[in-house]
C-alpha positions in Angstrom: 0.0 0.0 0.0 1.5 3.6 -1.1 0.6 6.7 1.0 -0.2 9.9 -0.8 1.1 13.0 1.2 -1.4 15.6 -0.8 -1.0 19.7 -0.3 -3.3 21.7 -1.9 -2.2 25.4 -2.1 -3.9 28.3 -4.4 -1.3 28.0 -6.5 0.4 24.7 -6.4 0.3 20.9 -5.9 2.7 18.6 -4.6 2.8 15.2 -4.0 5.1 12.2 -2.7 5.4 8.3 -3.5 7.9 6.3 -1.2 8.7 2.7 -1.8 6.9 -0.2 -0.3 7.5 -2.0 2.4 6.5 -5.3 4.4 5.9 -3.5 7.2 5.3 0.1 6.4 2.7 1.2 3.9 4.0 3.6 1.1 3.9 6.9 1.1 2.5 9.4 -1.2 2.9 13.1 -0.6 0.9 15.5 -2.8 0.7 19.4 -2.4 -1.0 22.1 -4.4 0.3 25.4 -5.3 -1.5 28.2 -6.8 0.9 31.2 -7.9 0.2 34.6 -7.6 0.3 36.3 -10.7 2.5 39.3 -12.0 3.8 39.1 -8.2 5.7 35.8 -7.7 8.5 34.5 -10.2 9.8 37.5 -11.8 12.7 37.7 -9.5 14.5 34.8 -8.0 14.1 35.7 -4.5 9.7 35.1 -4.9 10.8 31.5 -6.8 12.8 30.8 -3.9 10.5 31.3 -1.4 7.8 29.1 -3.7 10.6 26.4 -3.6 11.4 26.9 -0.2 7.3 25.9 0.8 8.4 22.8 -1.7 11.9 21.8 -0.1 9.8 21.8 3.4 7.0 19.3 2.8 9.4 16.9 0.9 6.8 16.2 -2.0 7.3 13.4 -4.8 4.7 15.5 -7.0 3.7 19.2 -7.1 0.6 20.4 -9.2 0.9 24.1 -10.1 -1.7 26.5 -11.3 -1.2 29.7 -12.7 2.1 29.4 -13.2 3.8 32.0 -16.4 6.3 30.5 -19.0 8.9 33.4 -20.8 5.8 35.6 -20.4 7.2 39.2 -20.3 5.8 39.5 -16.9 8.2 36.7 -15.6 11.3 38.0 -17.4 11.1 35.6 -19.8 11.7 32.9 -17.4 10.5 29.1 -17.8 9.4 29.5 -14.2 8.8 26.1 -13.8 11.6 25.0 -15.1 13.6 27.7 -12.5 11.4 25.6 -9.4 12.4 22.5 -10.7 16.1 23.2 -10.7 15.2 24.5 -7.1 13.5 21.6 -5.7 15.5 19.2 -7.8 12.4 17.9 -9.3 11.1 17.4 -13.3 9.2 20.0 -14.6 6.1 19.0 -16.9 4.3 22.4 -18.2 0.7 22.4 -19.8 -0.2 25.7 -21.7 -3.8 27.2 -20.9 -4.0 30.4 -23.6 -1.4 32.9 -25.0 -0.1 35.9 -22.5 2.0 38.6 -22.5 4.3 37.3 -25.5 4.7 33.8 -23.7 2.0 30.8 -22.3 0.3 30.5 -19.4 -1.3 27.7 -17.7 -0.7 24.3 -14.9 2.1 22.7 -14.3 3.7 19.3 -12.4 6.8 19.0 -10.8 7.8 15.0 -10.1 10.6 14.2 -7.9 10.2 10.5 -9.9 9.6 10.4 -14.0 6.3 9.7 -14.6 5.1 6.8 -17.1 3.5 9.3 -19.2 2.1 12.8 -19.1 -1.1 14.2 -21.1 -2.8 17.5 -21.6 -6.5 17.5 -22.1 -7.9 20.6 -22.8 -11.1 22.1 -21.0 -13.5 24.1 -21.1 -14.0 28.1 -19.9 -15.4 31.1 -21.9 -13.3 33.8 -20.1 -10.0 31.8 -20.7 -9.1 28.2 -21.5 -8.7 26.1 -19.3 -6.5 22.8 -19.1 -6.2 19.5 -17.1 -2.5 18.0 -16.5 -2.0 14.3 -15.7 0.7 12.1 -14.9 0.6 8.3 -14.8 2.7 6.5 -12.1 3.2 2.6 -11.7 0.8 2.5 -9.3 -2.0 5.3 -9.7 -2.3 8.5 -11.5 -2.1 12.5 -10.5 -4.3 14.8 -12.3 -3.7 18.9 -11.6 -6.2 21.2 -12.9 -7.5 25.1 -12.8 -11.3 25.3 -13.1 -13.3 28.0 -15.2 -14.8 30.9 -13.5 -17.9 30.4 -15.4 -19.7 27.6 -13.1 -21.3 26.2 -16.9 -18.2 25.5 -17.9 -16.4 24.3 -14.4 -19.5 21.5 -14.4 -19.0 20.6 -18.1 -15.3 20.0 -17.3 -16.5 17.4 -14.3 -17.1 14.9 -17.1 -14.1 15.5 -18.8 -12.0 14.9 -16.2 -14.0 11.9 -14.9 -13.3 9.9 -18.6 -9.5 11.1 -18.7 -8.4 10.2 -15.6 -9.9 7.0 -15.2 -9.2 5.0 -19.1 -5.8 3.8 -16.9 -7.9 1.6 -14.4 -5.6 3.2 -11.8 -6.6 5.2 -8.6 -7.0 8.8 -9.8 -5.9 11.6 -7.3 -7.4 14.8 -8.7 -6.6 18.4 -7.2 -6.2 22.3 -7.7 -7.8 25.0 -8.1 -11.7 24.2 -8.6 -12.9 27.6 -8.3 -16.0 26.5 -6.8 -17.8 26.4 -3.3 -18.5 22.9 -1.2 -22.2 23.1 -2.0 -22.1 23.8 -5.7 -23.0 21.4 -8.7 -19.6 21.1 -9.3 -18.0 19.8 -6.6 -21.4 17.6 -5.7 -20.8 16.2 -9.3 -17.3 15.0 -8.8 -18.3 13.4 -5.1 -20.4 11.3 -7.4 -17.0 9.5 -8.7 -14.6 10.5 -6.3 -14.3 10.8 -2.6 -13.2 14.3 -0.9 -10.4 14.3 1.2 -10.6 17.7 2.6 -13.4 19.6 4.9 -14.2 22.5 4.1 -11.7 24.9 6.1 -11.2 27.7 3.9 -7.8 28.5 1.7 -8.9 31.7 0.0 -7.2 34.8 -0.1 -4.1 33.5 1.9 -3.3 36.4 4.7 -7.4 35.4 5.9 -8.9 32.7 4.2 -12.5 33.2 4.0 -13.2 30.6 0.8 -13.0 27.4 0.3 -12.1 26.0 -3.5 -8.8 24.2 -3.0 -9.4 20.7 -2.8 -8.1 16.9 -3.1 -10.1 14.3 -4.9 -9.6 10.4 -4.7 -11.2 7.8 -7.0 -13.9 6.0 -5.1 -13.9 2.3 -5.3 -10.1 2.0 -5.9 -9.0 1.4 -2.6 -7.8 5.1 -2.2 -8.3 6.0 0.9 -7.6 9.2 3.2 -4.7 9.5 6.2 -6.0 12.7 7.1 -5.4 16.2 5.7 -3.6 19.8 7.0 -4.0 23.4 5.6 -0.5 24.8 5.6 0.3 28.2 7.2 1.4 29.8 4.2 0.0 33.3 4.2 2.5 35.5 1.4 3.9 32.8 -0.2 0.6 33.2 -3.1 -3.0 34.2 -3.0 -4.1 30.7 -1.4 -3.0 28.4 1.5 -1.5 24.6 0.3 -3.3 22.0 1.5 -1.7 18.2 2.4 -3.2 15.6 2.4 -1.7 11.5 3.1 -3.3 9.2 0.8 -2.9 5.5 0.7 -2.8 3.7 -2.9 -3.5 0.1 -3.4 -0.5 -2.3 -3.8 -0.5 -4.0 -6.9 -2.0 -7.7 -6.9 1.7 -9.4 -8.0 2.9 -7.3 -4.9 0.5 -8.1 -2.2 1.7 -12.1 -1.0 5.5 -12.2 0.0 6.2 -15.4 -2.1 4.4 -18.4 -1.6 3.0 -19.9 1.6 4.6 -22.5 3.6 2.9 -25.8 5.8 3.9 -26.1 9.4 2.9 -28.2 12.6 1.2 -30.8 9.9 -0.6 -33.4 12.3 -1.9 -36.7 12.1 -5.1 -35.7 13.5 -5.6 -34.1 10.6 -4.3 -30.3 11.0 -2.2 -28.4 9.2 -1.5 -24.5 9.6 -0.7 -22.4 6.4 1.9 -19.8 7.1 2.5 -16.6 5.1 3.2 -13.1 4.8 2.2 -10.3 2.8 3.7 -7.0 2.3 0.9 -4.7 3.1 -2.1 -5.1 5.5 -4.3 -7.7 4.5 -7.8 -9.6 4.9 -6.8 -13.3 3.6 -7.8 -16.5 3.8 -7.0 -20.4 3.0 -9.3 -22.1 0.8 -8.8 -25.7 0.6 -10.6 -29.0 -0.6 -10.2 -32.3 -1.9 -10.2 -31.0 -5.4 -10.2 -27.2 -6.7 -13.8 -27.0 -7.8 -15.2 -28.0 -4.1 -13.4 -25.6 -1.7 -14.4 -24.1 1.7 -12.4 -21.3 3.1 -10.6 -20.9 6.1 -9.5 -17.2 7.5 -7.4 -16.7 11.3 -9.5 -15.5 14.2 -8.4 -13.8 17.3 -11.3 -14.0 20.2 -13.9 -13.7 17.1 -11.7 -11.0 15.0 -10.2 -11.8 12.2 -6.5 -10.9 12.2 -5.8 -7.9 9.6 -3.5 -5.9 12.4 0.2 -7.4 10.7 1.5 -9.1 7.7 2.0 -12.1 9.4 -0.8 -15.0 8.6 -1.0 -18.8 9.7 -4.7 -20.6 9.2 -5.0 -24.0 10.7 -6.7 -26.0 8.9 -8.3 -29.1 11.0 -10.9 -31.8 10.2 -8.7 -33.0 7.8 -8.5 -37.0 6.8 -5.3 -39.0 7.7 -4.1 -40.4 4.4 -6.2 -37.8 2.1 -4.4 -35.3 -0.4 -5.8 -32.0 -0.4 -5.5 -28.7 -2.7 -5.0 -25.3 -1.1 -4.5 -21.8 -2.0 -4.2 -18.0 -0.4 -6.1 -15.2 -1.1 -5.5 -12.3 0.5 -7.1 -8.6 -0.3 -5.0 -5.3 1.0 -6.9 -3.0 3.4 -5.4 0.1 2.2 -8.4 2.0 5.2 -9.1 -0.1 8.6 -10.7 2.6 11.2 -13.6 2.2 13.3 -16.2 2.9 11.3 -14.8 3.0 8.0 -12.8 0.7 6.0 -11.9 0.6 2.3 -9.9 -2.4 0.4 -7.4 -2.5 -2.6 -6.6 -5.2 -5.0 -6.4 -9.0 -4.3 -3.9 -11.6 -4.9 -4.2 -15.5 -5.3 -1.5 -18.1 -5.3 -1.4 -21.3 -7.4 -3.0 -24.2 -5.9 -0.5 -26.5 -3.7 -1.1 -29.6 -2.3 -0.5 -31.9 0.6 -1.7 -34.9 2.2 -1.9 -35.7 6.2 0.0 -38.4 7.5 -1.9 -41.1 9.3 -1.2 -43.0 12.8 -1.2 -45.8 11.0 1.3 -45.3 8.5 4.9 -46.5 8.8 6.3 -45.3 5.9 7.9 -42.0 5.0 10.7 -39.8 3.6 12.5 -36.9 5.6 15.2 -34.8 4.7 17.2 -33.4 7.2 19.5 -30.3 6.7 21.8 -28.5 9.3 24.5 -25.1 9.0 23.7 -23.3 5.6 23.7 -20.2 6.9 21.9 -18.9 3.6 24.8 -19.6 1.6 25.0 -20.8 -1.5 24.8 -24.5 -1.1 21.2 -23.9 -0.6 20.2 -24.4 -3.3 22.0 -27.2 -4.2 21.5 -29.3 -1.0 17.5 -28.5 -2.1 18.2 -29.9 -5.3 19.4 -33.1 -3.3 16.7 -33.4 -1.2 13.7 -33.0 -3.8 15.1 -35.7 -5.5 14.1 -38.0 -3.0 10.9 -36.5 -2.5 10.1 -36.4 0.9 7.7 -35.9 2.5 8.9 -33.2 5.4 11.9 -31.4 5.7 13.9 -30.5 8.9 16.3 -27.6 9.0 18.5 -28.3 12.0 19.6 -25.3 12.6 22.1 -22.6 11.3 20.1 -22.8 8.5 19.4 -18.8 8.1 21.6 -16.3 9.0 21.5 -14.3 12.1 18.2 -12.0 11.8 19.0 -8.1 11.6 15.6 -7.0 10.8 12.1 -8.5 10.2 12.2 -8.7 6.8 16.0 -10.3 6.7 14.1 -13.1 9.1 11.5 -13.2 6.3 13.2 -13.6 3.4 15.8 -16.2 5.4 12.4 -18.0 6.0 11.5 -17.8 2.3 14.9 -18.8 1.0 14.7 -22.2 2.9 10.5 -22.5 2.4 10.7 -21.7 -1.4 13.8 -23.8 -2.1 12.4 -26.9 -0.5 9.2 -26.6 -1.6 7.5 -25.9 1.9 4.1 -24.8 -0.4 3.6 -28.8 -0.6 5.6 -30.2 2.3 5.4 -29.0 5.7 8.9 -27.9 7.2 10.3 -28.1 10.9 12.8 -25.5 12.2 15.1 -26.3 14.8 16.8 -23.5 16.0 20.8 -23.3 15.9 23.3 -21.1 17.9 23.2 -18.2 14.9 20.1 -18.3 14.6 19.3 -16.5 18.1 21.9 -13.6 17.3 21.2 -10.1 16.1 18.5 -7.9 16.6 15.4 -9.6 15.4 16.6 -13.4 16.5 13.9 -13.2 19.4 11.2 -12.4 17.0 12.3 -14.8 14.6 10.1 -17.7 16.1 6.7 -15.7 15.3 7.4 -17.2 11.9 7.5 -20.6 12.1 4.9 -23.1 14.5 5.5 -26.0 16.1 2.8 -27.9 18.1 3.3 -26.5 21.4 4.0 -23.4 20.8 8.0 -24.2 21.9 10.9 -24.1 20.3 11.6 -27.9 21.3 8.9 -30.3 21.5 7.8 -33.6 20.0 4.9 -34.8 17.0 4.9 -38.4 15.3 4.7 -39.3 11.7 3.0 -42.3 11.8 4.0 -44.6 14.6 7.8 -42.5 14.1 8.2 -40.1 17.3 10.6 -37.6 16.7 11.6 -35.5 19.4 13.2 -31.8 18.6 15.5 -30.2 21.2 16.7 -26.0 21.6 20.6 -26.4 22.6 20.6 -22.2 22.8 24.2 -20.5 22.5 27.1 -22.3 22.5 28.7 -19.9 25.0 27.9 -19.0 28.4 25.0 -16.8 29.3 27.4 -14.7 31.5 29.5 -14.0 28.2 29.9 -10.4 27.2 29.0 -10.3 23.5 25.1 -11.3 25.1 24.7 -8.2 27.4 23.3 -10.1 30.0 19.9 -10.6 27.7 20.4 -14.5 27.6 19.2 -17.3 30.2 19.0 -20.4 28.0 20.3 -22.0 31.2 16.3 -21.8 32.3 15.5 -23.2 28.9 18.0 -26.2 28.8 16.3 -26.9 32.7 13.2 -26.2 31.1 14.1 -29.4 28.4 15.4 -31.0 31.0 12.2 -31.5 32.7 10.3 -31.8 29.5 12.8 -34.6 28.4 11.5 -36.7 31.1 8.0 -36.3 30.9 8.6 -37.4 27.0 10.5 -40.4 28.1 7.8 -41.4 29.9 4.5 -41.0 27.7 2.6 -42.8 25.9 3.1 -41.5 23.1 6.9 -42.0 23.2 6.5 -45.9 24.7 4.5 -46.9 22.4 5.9 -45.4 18.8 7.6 -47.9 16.4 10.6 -45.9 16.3 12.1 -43.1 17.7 14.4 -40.1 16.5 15.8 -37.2 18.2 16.7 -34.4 16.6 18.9 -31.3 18.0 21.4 -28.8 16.6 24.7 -29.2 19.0 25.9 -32.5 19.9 25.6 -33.8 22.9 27.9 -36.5 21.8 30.5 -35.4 19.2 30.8 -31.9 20.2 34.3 -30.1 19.9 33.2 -27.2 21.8 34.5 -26.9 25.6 31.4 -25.1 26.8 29.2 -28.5 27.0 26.1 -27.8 29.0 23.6 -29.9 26.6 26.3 -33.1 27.5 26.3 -32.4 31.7 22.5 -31.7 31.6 20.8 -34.5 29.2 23.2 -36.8 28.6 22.5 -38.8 31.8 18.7 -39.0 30.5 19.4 -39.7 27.1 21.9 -42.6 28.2 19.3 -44.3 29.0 16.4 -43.0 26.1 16.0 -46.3 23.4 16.1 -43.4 20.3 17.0 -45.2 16.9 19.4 -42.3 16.1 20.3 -39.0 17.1 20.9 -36.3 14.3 22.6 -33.5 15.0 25.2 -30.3 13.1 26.9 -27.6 14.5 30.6 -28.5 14.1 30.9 -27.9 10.1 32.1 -31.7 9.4 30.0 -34.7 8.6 30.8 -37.7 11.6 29.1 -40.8 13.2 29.2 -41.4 16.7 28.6 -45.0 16.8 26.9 -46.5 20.1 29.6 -46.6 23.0 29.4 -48.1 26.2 28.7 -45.8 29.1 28.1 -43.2 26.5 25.5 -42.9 23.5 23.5 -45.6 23.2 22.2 -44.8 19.4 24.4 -43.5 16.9 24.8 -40.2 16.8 25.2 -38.0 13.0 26.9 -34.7 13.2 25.8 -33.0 9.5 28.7 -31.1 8.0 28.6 -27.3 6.9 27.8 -24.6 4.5 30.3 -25.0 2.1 29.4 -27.0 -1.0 32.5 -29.9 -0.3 31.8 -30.2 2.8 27.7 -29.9 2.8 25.2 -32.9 3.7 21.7 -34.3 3.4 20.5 -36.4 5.5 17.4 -39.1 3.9 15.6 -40.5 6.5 13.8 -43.1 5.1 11.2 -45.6 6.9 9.9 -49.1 4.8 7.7 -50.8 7.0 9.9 -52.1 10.2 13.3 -51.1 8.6 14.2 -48.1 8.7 17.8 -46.5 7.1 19.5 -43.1 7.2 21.8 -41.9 3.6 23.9 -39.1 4.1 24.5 -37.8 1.0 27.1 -34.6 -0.3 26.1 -31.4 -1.9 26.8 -33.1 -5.6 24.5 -36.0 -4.4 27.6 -38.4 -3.6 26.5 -40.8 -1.1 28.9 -40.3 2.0 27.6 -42.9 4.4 24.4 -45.3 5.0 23.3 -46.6 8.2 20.6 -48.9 8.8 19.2 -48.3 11.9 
């Protein structure tokens, strides 16, 4: 979504358009400026103080009216042309009538080059008149001076009306209307277009007394109004500027931030459909056994549906065990969300993905288990290796994205691994590695990914498999300077500690087929000195009948077989980031037998277990 910063002066307009952002909606500043005649640019000291009211409201665009070019009364200036070079902005001038050996007429001033700029002529039996417009990726800004003659002002309605609106874009139309709030005029364009201004007056300048300065928006577009400011502007021209912030609608092919991902996919037949969009949306999940029989599902806070940030997950439950199912995202921008009034933009729809729940009965599957890319480029090949085995959930095992900075560098980290493996079909678990909670964002970085607790360690089964997922923390002490004293993953390792044994115990764990634990620093195998995994779960795991125990951290591949007194499972340490040194790991279950391939970033096979 853009925001459009509009002033409205007697004698010029001038807007802005910033760039969009995941989090921020653009913004669009637009100002109007009506120049006083035979008064204000025959000298440079009256341009500069025009360019000076410019320079301080920052504007992308600036519509002028009135404004003299090499008339004898400016010197023989191109006054616009003189603002431009003083507000470092194009100039884009549009001729009214013949004056005083020169032209006369509206102008623009764009601080980015428009697509394309048209005249259209209008209407007015005491002097032509003229409408300007400029066409922008994503809307279009129309400047115009209104006939005296109210006839002629109410003929040009229609005429503005058709040009502005042949793009399909939102249409922000302002100047000089030369007409009161009640008239025909101004009731005729409200027909089309919504106001953005009251009626506080903006005419003569040192007292304003008159209102006929205004900002239009296109209704129906998903323009919508930020609110609005008459500028205290009293000699700078015969009228006071008026701003106004506008939001435009992002475009449709802007709106999703690449393609959704699955997480927390459960037997009991739920799945939750993670995504993110770049401006404010209302979205939901619509899903079915086939794409012409679809219900939709949207996520609800306490009965309201979640618009307030551009993070989404919809769970899907009710599904069937064993049943393949088609899903897509739709999501609509909400470019206006206040109280009473709300106004939406364009919508955006994703391809249809699929996936298919796992049942309790089920032994077979195929996982893929990656650990340390740090969002290098052995990414992409390591996906390549994986997808060739098709399988049917990926495990990143931490490391796997770089240490978060920002939101959006957690985002796209997110992205890089989802889209890669192809997350839109297979649901993905993320295990979180030492570099992975470092940097700014690292402690929102969880917000992105779910697991089914809620945790960042915790346990699911895929079919009668139980894996069980484990948060090692830092590899440092929490006492170590480079944390600040902002760390206690002490309390969470205690925290595991307590979980591990309640896990050991259940059920669940007892009765699975097989059992895998997964975990980014060894607890066995680990060259670090600093081993508080090791003193804390080691005597609990010692005695824990896991298959195998899948680990990374130290940048080279090893197997830890079973030793006495020690590990009773094997235990694989994934290597790095770089490509020669870079593993997969296949877990693959065929009915009771179940083997592990550890395969290299060129798809070399570098060691098979069977387990």
């Amino acid at each position: 979504m853009k925001r459009l910063k509009t002033i409205i002066a007697a004698t010029a307009l001038l807007a802005t358009v910033a760039g969009a952002s995941a989090s921020q909606p653009e913004s669009t500043r637009i100002m109007t400026y009506n120049i006083r005649n035979g008064v204000g640019y025959d000298n440079q000291r009256n341009i500069q103080r025009t360019a000076n009211v410019v320079l301080r409201s920052q504007p992308d665009i600036v519509a002028i009216q009135e404004v003299d070019s090499v008339t004898g009364r400016s010197g023989g200036t191109y006054v616009l042309g003189d603002l431009a070079e003083a507000t470092g902005m194009h100039a884009y001038f549009a001729p009214a009538i013949d004056y005083d050996g020169g032209k006369y007429g509206i102008g623009l001033l764009t601080r980015e080059e428009p697509l394309s700029v048209k005249r259209v002529s209008l209407p007015g039996r005491e002097e032509a008149r003229a409408l300007l417009i400029a066409e922008f990726p994503g809307y279009v800004a129309a400047c115009t001076h209104l006939s005296l003659t109210p006839e002629d002002a109410l003929a040009s309605v229609d005429i503005i009306r058709q040009a502005v609106t042949q793009s399909g874009k939102p249409a922000v139309v302002c100047g000089d209307l030369n007409s009161f709030p009640e008239s025909d005029v101004i009731k005729s364009l409200e027909r089309d277009f919504t106001r953005v201004c009251d009626n506080k007056p903006t005419f003569p300048a040192p007292s304003p007394q008159e209102k006929i300065d205004y900002i239009f928006i296109s209704s129906g577009s998903g323009a919508a109004s930020c609110g609005y400011k008459v500028i205290d502007a009293p000699v700078e021209s015969d009228h006071r500027p008026i701003i106004a912030e506008i939001t435009l609608p992002a475009p449709a092919d802007d709106i999703i931030y690449h393609q959704p991902y699955l997480q927390n996919m459960s037997q009991d037949g739920a799945v939750t459909v993670m995504y993110q969009t770049r401006p404010l949306c209302t979205s939901s999940v619509e899903y079915g056994t086939d794409t012409l029989n679809t219900i939709s599902a949207r996520q609800f806070v306490a009965g309201q549906e979640a618009v307030h940030d551009i993070e989404h997950r919809v769970r899907l439950t009710g599904l069937t065990p064993g049943q393949r199912y088609f899903y897509r995202v739709r999501a609509r921008e909400i470019t206006e969300n206040k109280a009473y009034h709300k106004s939406f933009g364009n919508e955006s729809v994703t391809p249809w993905h699929t996936f298919t729940v796992p049942s309790p009965s089920q032994k077979d599957f195929t996982a893929a288990i990656v650990n340390d890319m740090h969002c290098f480029p052995a990414t992409s090949a390591m996906a390549e290796v994986a997808l060739k085995h098709n399988p049917d959930f990926v495990v990143f095992n931490g490391d796997c994205m770089a240490e978060p900075a920002t939101r959006m560098q957690a985002v796209h980290d997110i992205h890089l691994m989802a889209d890669a493996f192809g997350l839109a079909d297979r649901p993905g678990i993320f295990i979180r590695g030492n570099h992975e909670i470092r940097n700014a964002y690292s402690s929102g970085q969880p917000s992105l990914v779910e697991s089914a607790n809620g945790l960042t360690y915790g346990a699911f089964n895929w079919g009668d498999t139980r894996f069980v997922t484990l948060d090692c923390g830092e590899d440092k002490p929490d006492t170590t300077w480079v944390y600040y004293g902002l760390n206690d993953f002490s309390r969470l390792r205690q925290e595991q500690t307590d979980f591990l044994r309640s896990e050991l115990s259940s059920k669940d764990f007892k009765k699975a087929g097989r059992r895998v634990l997964i975990h980014h620093i060894p607890v066995w195998g680990n060259t670090d000195s600093y081993r508080p995994c090791t003193d804390m779960w080691a005597p609990l795991l010692a005695k824990a009948p896991f298959d195998v125990n899948l680990t990374g951290h130290t940048h080279e591949y090893n197997r830890v077989d079973p030793t006495p007194g020690q590990n009773p499972f094997p235990v694989i340490v994934g290597g790095g980031y770089k490509l020669d040194g870079a593993t997969v790991m296949i877990l693959r279950r065929r009915g009771d037998e179940m083997t592990l391939t550890v395969l290299g970033a060129d798809g070399r096979t570098i060691d098979t277990i069977s387990l």
